[in-house]
Phi, psi and omega in degrees: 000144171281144151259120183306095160280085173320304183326303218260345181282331206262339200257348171258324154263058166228002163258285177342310177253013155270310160309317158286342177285326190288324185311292188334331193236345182266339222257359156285343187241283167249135158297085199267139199305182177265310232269325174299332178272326164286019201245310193316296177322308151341279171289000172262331182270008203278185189238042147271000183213245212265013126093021180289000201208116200219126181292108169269176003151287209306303205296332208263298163321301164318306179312277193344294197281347186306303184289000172259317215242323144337303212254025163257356165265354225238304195252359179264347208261304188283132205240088198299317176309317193296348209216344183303167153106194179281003177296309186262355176304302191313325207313305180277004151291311183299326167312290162331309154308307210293282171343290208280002183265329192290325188284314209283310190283331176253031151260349166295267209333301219278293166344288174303004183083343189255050156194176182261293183277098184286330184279283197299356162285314197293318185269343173258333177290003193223055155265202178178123170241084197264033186252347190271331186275333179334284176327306172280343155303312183315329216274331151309322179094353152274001141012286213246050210224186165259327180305311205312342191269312185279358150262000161313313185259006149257007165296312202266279187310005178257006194249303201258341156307324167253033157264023292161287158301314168296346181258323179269334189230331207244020173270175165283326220269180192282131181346309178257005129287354169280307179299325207272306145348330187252293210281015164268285207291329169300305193313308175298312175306318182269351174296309169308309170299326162300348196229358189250317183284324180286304194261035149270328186310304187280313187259353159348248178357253213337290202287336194299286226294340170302317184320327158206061143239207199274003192289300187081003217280000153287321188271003188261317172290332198249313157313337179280340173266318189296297221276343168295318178285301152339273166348297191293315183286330169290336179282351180279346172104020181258155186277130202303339176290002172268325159309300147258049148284290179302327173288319176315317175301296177318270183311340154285313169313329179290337195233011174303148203023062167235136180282096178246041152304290204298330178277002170285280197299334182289321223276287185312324165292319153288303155346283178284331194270333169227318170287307233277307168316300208307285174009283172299348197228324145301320178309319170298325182271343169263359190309138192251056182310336187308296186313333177265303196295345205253337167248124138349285204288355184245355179280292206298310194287262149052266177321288215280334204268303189309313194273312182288348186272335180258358135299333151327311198234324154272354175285301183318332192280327182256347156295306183262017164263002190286010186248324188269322209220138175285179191307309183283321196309295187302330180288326168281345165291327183260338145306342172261342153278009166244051175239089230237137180180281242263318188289322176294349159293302174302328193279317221239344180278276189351317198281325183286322160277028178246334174077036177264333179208151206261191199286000218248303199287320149337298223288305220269316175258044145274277176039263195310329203266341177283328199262331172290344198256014127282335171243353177288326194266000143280329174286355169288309183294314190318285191319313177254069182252154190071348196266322166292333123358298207280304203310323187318304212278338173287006188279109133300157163255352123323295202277108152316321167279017142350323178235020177321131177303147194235163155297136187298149192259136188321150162278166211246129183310000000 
């Protein structure tokens, strides 16, 4: 049997929702993201500052589904038409830079002695955390935007490339039972999605008439899929953030060009409204604040590690966008792709029981990654504030060649 901290259970979600009250009330003056104030909260109720809360088993199994219903949202978001073409060649390429600069910087680091590891430092500096920015895009109005489309595809590929990486190289077991393993789980996956698309095909009418009443059974059909893929990728020995990625994806194809607003909204709500705070806010509570506040040297990696994330994820941005996106354009594209969390928590747990990296260095880029996903994505919105509006009207709704390279747009006087 499990033991249940009732306490520690009721205090956590009563920090989820002091944290959505506070975004509420601070978000008249900055729109500060929700997931830094539960992080923040986290660590406060946690048990390195007032020790009110403690992750048991129970609590630690919630966190667990929170981070499959993030990145089913992570995957749910890519809209493969919308991003096919050149939005996602640059993504992977821009990746690709981004990897090899990342590699390139933590092998200096590894070299100077202030890491253990040139890969898993190297594989958490070239992230994307765009299951984490979703909210804040939607809440902007780029969604439906075109930059919104070329940071979507650098979103999903700074995002599902190092899940990737987490499956095939930073796992213990060996590389190529990790491939033969992730290639059962496509095989399953895409089986799944054929049979997820055939039968929305026939049976759609049916479950929309469900949405409101008490059966629910589209969205009861769609949870069922996040945590059934999750399930699969862990008993195959794969990590559950390849999992629910992939049901996201999978449930886009399945309702592609079907009116799923209100069924959108339930999802999101159940999401967001509950697993997903635990995640962060445990995430928050397990943060190892002793290990930072107490060495010098790890507040300085911190620093340094906080600054490498946006030359990493932002050099791609601003080179290979100069045909697509004006100056400023570019900058907010390379701020919001160095905007970092949920993978460097996965990256930096792996490393530290792998005994690849120590806990000081752990510390400093969650750190580091807790601060980006506070200040980047404001300075992204500042940079297109006034800018979506315009981008909108310019989205044909048609024009396959939508998203076509255009002449770069003036600059604003």
């Amino acid at each position: 049997m499990i033991n249940i901290d009732e306490t520690s259970f009721f205090v956590i979600v009563g920090a989820a929702a002091l944290a959505s009250l506070f975004v509420l009330f601070i978000g008249r003056w900055i729109p500060m993201p929700v997931v830094v104030v539960e992080l923040i909260l986290g660590i406060i109720i946690g048990p390195q500052v007032l020790g009110i809360a403690e992750p048991d088993e129970f609590i630690a199994f919630f966190a667990e589904l929170g981070l499959g219903m993030l990145f089913f949202f992570a995957g749910f978001e890519i809209d493969f038409q919308r991003i096919r073409g050149r939005p996602l060649r640059l993504a992977a390429f821009g990746w690709a830079l981004s990897l090899a600069l990342a590699y390139g910087i933590g092998g200096v680091l590894a070299a100077a002695g202030i890491v253990l590891s040139l890969v898993y430092t190297g594989s958490a500096l070239a992230t994307t955390a765009i299951g984490t920015l979703l909210p804040i895009l939607r809440d902007a109005g780029e969604m439906r935007t075109r930059f919104g489309t070329y940071l979507l595809g650098a979103g999903a590929v700074g995002e599902f490339g190092p899940i990737l990486l987490i499956t095939l190289v930073l796992s213990s077991q060996s590389s190529l039972h990790n491939a033969a393993i992730l290639i059962a789980f496509v095989i399953l996956a895409v089986g799944t999605a054929v049979a997820a698309v055939r039968s929305i095909s026939s049976t759609w009418g049916l479950l929309e008439r469900t949405i409101e009443s008490s059966g629910q059974a589209a969205v009861r059909v769609a949870v069922l899929l996040v945590f059934g893929m999750v399930a699969l990728a862990g008993d195959l020995g794969l990590d559950i953030l390849l999992g629910g990625f992939v049901a996201g994806i999978i449930t886009r194809l399945a309702l592609q060009g079907r009116e799923v607003v209100v069924l959108e909204s339930k999802l999101t709500a159940l999401g967001y409204g509950f697993f997903i705070p635990f995640f962060f806010i445990v995430s928050g509570m397990r943060f190892d604040l002793d290990s930072l506040v107490e060495s010098p040297g790890a507040m300085a990696k911190m620093v340094l590690f906080f600054g490498l994330f946006l030359v990493v994820r932002g050099t791609p941005a601003l080179l290979l966008y100069r045909k697509d996106l004006d100056r400023r354009d570019r900058l907010a594209l390379g701020f919001f792709s160095a905007t970092q969390l949920p993978l460097v928590v996965a990256i930096t747990t792996i490393a530290v029981d792998a005994g690849e990296m120590r806990t000081s260095t752990s510390a400093a880029l969650v750190g580091a990654a807790i601060l980006s996903t506070l200040v980047f994505p404001l300075v992204g919105l500042r940079l297109r504030r006034g800018r979506a509006a315009a981008d909108l009207e310019e989205l044909p709704t048609d024009d396959p060649d939508a998203f076509a390279p255009r002449a770069p747009l003036p600059m604003p006087a």
